[in-house]
C-alpha positions as CSV (number, residue, x, y, z in Angstrom):
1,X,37.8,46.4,26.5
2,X,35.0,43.7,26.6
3,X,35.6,40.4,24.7
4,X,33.3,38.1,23.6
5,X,33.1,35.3,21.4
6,X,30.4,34.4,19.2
7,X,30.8,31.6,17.0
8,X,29.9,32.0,13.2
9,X,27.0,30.5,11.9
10,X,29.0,28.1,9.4
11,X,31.5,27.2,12.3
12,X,28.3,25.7,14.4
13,X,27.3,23.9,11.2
14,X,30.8,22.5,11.1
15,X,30.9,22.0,14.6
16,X,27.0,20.4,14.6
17,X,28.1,18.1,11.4
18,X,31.5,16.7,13.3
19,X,29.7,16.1,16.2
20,X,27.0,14.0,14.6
21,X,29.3,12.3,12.7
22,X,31.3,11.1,15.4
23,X,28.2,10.3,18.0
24,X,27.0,7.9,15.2
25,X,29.9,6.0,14.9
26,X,30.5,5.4,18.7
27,X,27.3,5.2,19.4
28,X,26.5,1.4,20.2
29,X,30.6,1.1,21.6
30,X,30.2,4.1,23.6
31,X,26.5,2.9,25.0
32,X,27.8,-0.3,26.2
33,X,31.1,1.2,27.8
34,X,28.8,3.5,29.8
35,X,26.3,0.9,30.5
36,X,28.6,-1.2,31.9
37,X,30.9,1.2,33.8
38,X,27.9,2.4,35.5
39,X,26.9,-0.4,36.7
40,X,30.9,-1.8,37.4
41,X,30.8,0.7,39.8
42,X,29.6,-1.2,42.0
43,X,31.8,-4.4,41.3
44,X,33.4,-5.1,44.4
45,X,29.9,-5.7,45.8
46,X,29.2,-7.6,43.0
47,X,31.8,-9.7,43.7
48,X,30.3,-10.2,47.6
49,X,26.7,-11.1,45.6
50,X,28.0,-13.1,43.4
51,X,29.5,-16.0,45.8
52,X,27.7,-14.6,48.9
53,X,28.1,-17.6,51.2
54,X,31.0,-17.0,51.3
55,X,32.3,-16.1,54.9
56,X,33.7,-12.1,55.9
57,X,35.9,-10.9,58.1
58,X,37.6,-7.7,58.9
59,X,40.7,-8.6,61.1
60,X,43.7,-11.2,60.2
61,X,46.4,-12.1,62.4
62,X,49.6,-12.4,60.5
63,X,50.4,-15.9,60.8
64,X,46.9,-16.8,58.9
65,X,48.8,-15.5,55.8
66,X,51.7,-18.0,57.1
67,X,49.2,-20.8,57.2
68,X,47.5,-20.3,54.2
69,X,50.8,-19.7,52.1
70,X,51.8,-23.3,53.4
71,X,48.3,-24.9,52.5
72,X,48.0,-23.1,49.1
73,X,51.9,-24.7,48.6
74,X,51.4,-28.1,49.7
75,X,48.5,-28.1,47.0
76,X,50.5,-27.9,44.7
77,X,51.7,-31.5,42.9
78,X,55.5,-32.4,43.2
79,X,56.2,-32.8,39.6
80,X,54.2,-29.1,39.4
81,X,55.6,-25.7,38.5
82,X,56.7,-23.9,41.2
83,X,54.6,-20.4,42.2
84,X,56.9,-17.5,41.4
85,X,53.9,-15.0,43.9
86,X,51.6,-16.5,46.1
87,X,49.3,-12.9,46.7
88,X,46.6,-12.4,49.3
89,X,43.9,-10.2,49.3
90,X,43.7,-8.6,52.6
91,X,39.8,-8.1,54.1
92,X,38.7,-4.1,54.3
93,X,35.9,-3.0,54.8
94,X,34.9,-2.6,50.9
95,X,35.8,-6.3,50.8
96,X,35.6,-8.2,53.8
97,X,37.1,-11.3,52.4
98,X,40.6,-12.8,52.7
99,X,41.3,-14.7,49.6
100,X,44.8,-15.9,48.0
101,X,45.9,-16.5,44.7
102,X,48.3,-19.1,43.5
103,X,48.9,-19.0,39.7
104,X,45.3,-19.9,38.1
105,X,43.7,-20.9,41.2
106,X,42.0,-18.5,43.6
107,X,40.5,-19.6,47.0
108,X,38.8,-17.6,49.9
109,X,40.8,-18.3,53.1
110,X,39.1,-18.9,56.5
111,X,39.7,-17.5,59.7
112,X,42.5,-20.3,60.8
113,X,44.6,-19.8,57.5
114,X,42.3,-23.0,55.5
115,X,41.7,-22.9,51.9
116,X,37.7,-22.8,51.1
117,X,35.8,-22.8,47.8
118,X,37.1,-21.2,44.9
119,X,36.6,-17.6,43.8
120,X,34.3,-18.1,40.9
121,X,32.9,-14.4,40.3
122,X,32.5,-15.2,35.9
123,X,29.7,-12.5,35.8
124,X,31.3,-9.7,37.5
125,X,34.7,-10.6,35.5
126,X,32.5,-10.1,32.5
127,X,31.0,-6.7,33.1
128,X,34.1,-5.5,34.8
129,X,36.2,-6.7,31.4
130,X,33.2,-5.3,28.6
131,X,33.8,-1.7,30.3
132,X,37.9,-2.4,30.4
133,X,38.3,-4.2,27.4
134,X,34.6,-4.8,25.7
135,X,35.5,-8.5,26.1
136,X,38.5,-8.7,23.5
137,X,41.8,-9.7,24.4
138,X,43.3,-6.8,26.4
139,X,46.3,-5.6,24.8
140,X,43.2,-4.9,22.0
141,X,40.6,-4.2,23.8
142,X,42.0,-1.2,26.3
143,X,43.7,0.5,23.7
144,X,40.5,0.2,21.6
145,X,38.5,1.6,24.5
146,X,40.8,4.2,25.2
147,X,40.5,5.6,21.9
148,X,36.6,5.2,22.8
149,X,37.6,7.6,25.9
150,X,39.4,10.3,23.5
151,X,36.9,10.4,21.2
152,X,33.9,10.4,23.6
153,X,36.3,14.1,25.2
154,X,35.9,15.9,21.5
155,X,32.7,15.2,21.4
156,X,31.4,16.8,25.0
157,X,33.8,19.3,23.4
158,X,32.4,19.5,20.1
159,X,28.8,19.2,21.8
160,X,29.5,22.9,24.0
161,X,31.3,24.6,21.0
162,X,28.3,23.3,18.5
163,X,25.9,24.9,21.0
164,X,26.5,28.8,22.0
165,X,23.7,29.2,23.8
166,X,23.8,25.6,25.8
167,X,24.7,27.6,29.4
168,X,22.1,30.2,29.1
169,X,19.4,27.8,28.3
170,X,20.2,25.6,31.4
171,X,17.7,25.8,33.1
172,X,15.2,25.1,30.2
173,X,13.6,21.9,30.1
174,X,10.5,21.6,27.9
175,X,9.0,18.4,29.3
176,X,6.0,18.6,27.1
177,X,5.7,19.5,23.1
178,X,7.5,17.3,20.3
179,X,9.5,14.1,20.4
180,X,12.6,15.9,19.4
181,X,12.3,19.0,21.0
182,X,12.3,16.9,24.9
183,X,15.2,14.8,23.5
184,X,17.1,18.0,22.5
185,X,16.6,19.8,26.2
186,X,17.2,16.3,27.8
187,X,20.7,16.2,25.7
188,X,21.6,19.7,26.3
189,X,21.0,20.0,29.9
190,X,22.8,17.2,30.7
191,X,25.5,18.1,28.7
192,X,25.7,21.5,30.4
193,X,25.4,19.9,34.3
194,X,27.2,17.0,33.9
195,X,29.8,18.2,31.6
196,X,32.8,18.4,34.2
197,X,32.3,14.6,35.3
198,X,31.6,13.3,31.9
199,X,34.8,15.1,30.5
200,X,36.9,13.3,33.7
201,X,35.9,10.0,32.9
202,X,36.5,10.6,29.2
203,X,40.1,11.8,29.7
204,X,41.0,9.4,32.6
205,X,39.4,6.7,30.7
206,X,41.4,7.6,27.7
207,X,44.8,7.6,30.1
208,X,44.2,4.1,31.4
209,X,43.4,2.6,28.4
210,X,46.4,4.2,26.2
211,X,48.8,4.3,29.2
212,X,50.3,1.1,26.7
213,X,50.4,2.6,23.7
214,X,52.0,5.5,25.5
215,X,54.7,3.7,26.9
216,X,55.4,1.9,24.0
217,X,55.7,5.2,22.1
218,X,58.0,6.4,24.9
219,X,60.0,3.4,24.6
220,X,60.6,4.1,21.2
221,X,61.5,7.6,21.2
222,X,63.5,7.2,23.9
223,X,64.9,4.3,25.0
224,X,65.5,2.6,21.8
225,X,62.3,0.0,22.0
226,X,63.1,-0.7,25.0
227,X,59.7,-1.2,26.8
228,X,61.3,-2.9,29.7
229,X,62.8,-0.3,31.1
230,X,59.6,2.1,30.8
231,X,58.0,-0.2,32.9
232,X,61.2,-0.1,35.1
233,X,60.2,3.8,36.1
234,X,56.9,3.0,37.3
235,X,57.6,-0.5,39.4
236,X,60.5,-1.8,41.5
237,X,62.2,-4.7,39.6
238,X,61.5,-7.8,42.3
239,X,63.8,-10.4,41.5
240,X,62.8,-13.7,41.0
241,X,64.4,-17.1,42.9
242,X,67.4,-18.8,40.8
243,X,65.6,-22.6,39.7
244,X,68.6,-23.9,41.8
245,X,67.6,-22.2,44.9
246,X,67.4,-23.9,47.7
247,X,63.9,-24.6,49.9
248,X,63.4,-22.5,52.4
249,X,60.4,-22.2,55.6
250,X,57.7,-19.6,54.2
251,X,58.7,-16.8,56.5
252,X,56.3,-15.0,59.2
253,X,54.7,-12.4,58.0
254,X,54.4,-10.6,61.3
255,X,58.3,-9.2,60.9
256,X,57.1,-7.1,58.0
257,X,53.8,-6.3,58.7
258,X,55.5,-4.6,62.5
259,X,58.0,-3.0,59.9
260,X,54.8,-1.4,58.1
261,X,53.7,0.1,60.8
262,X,56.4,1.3,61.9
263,X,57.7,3.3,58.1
264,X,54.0,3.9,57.2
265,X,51.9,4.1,60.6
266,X,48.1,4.6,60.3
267,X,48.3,2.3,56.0
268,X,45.8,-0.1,55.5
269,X,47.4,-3.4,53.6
270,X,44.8,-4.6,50.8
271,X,47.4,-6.7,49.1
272,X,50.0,-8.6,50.0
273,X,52.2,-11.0,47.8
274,X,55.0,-13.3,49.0
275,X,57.7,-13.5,45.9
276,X,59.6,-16.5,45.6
277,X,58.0,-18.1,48.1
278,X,59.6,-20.9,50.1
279,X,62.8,-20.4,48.0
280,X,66.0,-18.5,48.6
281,X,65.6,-15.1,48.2
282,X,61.8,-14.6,48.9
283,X,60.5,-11.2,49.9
284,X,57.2,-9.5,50.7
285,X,55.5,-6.9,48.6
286,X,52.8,-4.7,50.7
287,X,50.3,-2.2,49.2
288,X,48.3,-0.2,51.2
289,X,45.7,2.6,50.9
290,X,47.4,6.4,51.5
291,X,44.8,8.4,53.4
292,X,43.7,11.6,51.5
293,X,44.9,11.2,48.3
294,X,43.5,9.4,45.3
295,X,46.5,7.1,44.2
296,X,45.5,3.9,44.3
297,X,48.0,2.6,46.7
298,X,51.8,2.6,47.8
299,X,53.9,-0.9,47.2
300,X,56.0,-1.5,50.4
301,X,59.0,-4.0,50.0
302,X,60.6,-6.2,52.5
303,X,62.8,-9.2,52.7
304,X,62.1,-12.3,55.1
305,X,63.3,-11.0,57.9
306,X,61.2,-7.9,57.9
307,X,63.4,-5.4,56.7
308,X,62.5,-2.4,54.1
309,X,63.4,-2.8,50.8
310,X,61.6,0.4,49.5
311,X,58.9,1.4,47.8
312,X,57.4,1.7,44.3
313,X,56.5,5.4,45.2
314,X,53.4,5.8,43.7
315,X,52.4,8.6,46.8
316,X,55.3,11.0,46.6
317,X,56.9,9.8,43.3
318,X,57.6,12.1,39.9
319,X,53.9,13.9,39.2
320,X,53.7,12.0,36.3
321,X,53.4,8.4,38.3
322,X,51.2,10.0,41.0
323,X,48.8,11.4,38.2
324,X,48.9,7.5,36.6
325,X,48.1,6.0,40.0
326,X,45.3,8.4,40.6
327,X,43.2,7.9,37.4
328,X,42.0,4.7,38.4
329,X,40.0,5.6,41.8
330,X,39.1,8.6,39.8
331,X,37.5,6.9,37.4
332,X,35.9,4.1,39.1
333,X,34.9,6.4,42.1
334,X,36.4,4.0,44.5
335,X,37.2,7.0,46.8
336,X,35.3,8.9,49.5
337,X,33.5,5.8,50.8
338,X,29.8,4.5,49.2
339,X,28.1,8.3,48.7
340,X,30.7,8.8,46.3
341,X,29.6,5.7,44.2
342,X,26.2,6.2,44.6
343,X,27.1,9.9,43.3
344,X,29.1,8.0,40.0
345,X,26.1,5.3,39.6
346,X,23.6,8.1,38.9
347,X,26.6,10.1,36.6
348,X,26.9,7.4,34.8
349,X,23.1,7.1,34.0
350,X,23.0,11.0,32.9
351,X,25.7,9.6,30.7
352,X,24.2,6.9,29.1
353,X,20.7,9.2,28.7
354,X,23.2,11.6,27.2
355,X,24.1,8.9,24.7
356,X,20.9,8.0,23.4
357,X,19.5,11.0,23.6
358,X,22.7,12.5,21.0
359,X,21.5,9.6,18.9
360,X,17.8,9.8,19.0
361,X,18.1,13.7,18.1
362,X,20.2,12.9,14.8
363,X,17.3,9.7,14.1
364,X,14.6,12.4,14.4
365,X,16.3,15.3,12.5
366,X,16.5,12.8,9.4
367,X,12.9,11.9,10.0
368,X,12.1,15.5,10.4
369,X,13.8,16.4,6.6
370,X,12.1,13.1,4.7
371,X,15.3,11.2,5.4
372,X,14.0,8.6,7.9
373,X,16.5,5.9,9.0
374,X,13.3,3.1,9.6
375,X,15.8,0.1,10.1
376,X,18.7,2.2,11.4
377,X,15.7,3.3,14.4
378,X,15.2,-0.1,14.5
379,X,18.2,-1.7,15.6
380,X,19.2,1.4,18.0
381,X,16.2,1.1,19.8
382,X,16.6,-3.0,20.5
383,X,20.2,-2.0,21.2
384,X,19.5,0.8,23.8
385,X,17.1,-1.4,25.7
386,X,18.5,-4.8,25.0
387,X,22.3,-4.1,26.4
388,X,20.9,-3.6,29.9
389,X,18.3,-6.9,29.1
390,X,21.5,-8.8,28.4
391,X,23.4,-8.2,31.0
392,X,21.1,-8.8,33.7
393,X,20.1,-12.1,31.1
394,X,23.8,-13.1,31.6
395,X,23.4,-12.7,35.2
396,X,20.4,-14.7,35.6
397,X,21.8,-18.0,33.3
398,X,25.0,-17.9,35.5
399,X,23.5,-17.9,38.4
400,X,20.5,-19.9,37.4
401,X,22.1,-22.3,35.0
402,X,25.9,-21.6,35.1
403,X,26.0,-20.4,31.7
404,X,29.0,-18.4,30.5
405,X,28.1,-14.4,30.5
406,X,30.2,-13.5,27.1
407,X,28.4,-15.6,24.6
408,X,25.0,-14.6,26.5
409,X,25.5,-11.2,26.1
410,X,27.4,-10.9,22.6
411,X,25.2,-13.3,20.9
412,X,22.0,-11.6,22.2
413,X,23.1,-8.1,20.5
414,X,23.7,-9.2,17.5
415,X,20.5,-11.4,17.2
416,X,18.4,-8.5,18.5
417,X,20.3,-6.2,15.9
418,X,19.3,-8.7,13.0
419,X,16.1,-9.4,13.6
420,X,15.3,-5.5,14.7
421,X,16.9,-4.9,11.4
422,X,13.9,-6.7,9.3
423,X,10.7,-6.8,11.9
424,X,9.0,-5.0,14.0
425,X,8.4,-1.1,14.9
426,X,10.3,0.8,17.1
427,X,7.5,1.9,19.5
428,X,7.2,-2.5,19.5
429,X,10.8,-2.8,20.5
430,X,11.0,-0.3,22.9
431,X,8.0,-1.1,25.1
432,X,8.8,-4.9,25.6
433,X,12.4,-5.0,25.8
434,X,11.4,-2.3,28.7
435,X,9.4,-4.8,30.1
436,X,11.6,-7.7,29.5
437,X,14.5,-6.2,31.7
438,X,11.8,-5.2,34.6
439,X,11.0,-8.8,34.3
440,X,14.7,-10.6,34.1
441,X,16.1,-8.2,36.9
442,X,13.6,-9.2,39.2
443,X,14.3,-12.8,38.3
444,X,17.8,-12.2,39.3
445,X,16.6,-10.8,42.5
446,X,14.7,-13.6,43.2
447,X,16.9,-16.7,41.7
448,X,19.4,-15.0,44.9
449,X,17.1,-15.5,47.5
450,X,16.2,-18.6,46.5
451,X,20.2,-19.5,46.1
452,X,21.4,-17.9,49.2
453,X,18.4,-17.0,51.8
454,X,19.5,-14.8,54.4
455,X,22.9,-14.2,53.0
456,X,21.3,-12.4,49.7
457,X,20.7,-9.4,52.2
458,X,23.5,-8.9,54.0
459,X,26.9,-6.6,53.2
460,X,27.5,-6.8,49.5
461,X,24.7,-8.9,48.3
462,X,22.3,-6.6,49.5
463,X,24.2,-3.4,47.9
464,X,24.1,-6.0,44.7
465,X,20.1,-7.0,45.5
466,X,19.0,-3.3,45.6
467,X,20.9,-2.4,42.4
468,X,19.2,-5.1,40.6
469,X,15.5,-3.7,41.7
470,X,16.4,-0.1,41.3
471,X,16.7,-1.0,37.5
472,X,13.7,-3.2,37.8
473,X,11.4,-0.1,39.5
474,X,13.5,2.5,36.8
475,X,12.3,0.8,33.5
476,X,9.2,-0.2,35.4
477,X,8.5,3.6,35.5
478,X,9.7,4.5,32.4
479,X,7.0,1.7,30.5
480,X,4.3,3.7,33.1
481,X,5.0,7.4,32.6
482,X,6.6,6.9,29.0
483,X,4.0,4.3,26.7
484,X,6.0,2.9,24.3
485,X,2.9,1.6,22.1
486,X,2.5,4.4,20.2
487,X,2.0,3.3,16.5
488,X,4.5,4.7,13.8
489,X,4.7,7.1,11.6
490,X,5.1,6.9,8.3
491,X,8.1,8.8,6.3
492,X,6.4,12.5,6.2
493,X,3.5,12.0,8.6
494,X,3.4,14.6,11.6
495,X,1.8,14.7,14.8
496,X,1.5,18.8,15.9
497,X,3.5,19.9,13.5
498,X,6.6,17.3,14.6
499,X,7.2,13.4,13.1
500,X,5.6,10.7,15.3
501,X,7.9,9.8,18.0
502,X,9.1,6.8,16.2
503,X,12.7,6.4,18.0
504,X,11.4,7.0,21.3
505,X,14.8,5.8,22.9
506,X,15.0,7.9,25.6
C-alpha cells in the first residue's frame, strides 16, 4: 500500500499566510539574535582580542590558586563584606588565561599567584548578552529570547510544510532572472540544507532561554511554589560560613586537585571556586570538561582537606539534567575543537541570509500585487545592513574611545530606522551601509594593531583580527558582484516582466 501525502492547495495558503505572518513580526528580533550569535561564536576569542596584552599560560601549579586567593583577600578593606566565593578560571587551551573573581571585581592572575589588570571585556559582554538577553535585564530578556527560539522552530516548520516541493527543488538555484525569483531559491535552499542545524539551535535556544519559566512552572505544579527546591535537583546545596565563624588559613588547593585526579583521572578543571573562603567551613567546588560527551561540565566537591564531597552529576545524572547541561555546547558549538565553530560561524550566516531573504520575498510579493511597503523596505534594508555596522561601530568607540557598546548600538538602530523611515531609497541604503561596515571593520582591525602591535596577531586576537576582515572582504564583495545603486521603482513599474529590485536585502 503506497502512502503519500500531498498537502491541499488551501492548507499551503494557510501554511504560506502563518508563515509570513510570523517572519514579519520577528523579523528585526530574530535578525539581531542571529547576527549576534553568529558572531558570539567566537566569544572566547573575543575575549583574548579584546584585552590582548594580557599574558597566557597553559599550566598552573596549585599553590598559585593559594596565592592568588590570599592576594585577592587581603584586597579587600577591613570594614568590607566578606567574599562568600572567591572563583578562578583555570587556563585551557580555548582560554589560556588564569583570572579570579572576587564579588564585582575580576583580575587576570600571573604566573606567581599576583593580581594584574582588571578583566574589562565591555564589548564582548555586549554581543554575548544582545544574543542571551538582547540587552534587557535577564530574567526578561532570556525568557523573551527563548520565546524568539520557539517561534523561530514553527516557522522552519511552517516554512517545509508551506512548501511541498522544497526537497525536490534542491538543487535548483536560479542565480539569474528577477529580484524575487533569486531571493525565493536562496530562501528555499537554505531552508532545505540547513534545516537540521537551524531547527537545533531554535529548540536548544528555546530550552536555555525558558529553562526559568519551566522551572517555575514546575515549581508550581509540583512543589507548591517552591522554586528552591527545583533548583535543589539540578545543583548541590553548598553551604555557606555562619557570620560567627571563625578565620581560618585559605587551604592548599593541591589536597583536592590530587583527589580529582584520582575520582576523575584524565578531567580538565576550567573552574574552580573556593566557598567560604578563609572561614570555618570552606570547601572547594571543581568543574571540569567530560571527554566525549557534550555536557558542559561535571561539579566536583571537596572540603579543605581534600576529601570528596560529591558531585552535581551533570555527566551520569537523570536524562533530563544531562539533556540541560548539553544544550549549551550544542548551541554555542563550543565542542569538537575550532572546525566545529568555523562550521557554526558559516551556519549561522545561512541563517541570517535565511532571515532576510523570508523578509525580502514577502516585501517583493506586495510590490509584485500594487501593495508596495516603500517605507517598510526602507527601514528593513538600513536594519539588515546597519546591525552588523553597529556592532563593529561599538567595537571600534570602545576600543578607540572607551565608549559604552549598548547605547552605541541601540541608539544607532533606532536612528537609522527613523530617518530610513522618511529619506532615502533602498537601493541608497543598501549600497553605503555596505560600504560603511567594509570601512568601520577595517578600522577595528587597524585601531588593534595600532593598540596592541604584535600581540593583535597572536592566539585569540588573531582568530578575533581575521573575523573582523572576513566581514570587511564579505560586504566588500557583496558591493562588487551585487551594485546596490540601482534606482527604484516606482509602485507598478517592471523590469522583465518583475518589479525593480527595490529591497535588494539580500
Amino acid at each position: 500500500m503506497k502512502l503519500s501525502f500531498r498537502p491541499s492547495p488551501a492548507f499551503v495558503r494557510d501554511m504560506t499566510g502563518g508563515h509570513s505572518a510570523l517572519g514579519l513580526f520577528l523579523s528585526t528580533l530574530l535578525y539581531i539574535v542571529c547576527v549576534s550569535g553568529t558572531l558570539a561564536v567566537f566569544y572566547p576569542e573575543f575575549e583574548r582580542w579584546e584585552q590582548a596584552s594580557a599574558g597566557e599560560m597553559l599550566t598552573v601549579e596549585a599553590d598559585v590558586y593559594r596565592r592568588a586567593a590570599r592576594e585577592a583577600l587581603a584586597g579587600i578593606p577591613a570594614d568590607g563584606e566578606q567574599p562568600g566565593v572567591i572563583r578562578f578560571t583555570a587556563p585551557t587551551a580555548e582560554m589560556p588565561r588564569m583570572l579570579v573573581e572576587v564579588g564585582e571585581r575580576e583580575h587576570f592572575v600571573g604566573g606567581n599567584g599576583t593580581l594584574r589588570e582588571q578583566v574589562t571585556h565591555e564589548w564582548t559582554d555586549f554581543l554575548v548578552y544582545l544574543h542571551f538577553a538582547l540587552n534587557l535585564p535577564v530574567g526578561l530578556g532570556v525568557p523573551v529570547v527563548g520565546l524568539i527560539g520557539v517561534l523561530m522552530a514553527a516557522l522552519i516548520i511552517s516554512g517545509l510544510l508551506a512548501h511541498p516541493n522544497i526537497v525536490r527543488e534542491a538543487f535548483s538555484l536560479r542565480g539569474r532572472g528577477s529580484a524575487r525569483r533569486r531571493q525565493v531559491d536562496l530562501h528555499n535552499r537554505l531552508g532545505v540544507w540547513a534545516a537540521p542545524f537551524h531547527l537545533m539551535i531554535a529548540l536548544t535556544g528555546a530550552f536555555i532561554g525558558l529553562a526559568t519559566v519551566f522551572a517555575f512552572a514546575i515549581a508550581q505544579v509540583f512543589y507548591s511554589g517552591d522554586v528552591e527546591r527545583v533548583h535543589h535537583l539540578l545543583f548541590r546545596d553548598v553551604p555557606e560560613a555562619k557570620a560567627e565563624a571563625s578565620a581560618v588559613p585559605v587551604p592548599d588547593f593541591a589536597p583536592a586537585l590530587a583527589s580529582l585526579a584520582r575520582i576523575a583521572p584524565g578531567r580538565e578543571p576550567f573552574r574552580i571556586s573556593l566557598h567560604n573562603p578563609g572561614r570555618v567551613g570552606q570547601l572547594f567546588e571543581i568543574t571540569t570538561r567530560v571527554p566525549g560527551r557534550l555536557v558542559w561540565g561535571e561539579r566536583f566537591y571537596f572540603n579543605a582537606d581534600g576529601a570528596s564531597l560529591g558531585r552535581d552529576g551533570w555527566s551520569d545524572g537523570s536524562a533530563g539534567k544531562q539533556v540541560y547541561a548539553s544544550s549549551f555546547r550544542l548551541h554555542f558549538g563550543h565542542y569538537g575543537g575550532f572546525a566545529v565553530k568555523v562550521a557554526y560561524f558559516l551556519l549561522g550566516l545561512g541563517m541570517c541570509a535565511l532571515v532576510v531573504s523570508g523578509i525580502n520575498i514577502w516585501l517583493l510579493r506586495k510590490r509584485q500585487r500594487g501593495f508596495p511597503r516603500e517605507r517598510l523596505e526602507r527601514i528593513w534594508v538600513a536594519q539588515v545592513w546597519g546591525v552588523p555596522l553597529l556592532i563593529a561601530a561599538a567595537a571600534l568607540g570602545q576600543l578607540v574611545l572607551g565608549l559604552p557598546p549598548l547605547p552605541v548600538f541601540w541608539g544607532g538602530i533606532l536612528g537609522l530606522s527613523l530617518v530610513a523611515a522618511f529619506r532615502g531609497s533602498c537601493a541608497g541604503w543598501s549600497w553605503y551601509l555596505r560600504l560603511a561596515v567594509v570601512l568601520v571593520a577595517m578600522g577595528v582591525v587597524g585601531a588593534h594593531l595600532g593598540r596592541f602591535g604584535a600581540g593583535a596577531i597572536h592566539g585569540g586576537a588573531l582568530v578575533g583580527n581575521l573575523v573582523w576582515l572576513l566581514c570587511a572582504l564579505g560586504f566588500g564583495l557583496s558591493c562588487w558582484f551585487r551594485d546596490g545603486r540601482q534606482r527604484v521603482a516606482r509602485p507598478g513599474e517592471a523590469v522583465s516582466g518583475e518589479p525593480a529590485a527595490t529591497p535588494d536585502t539580500g
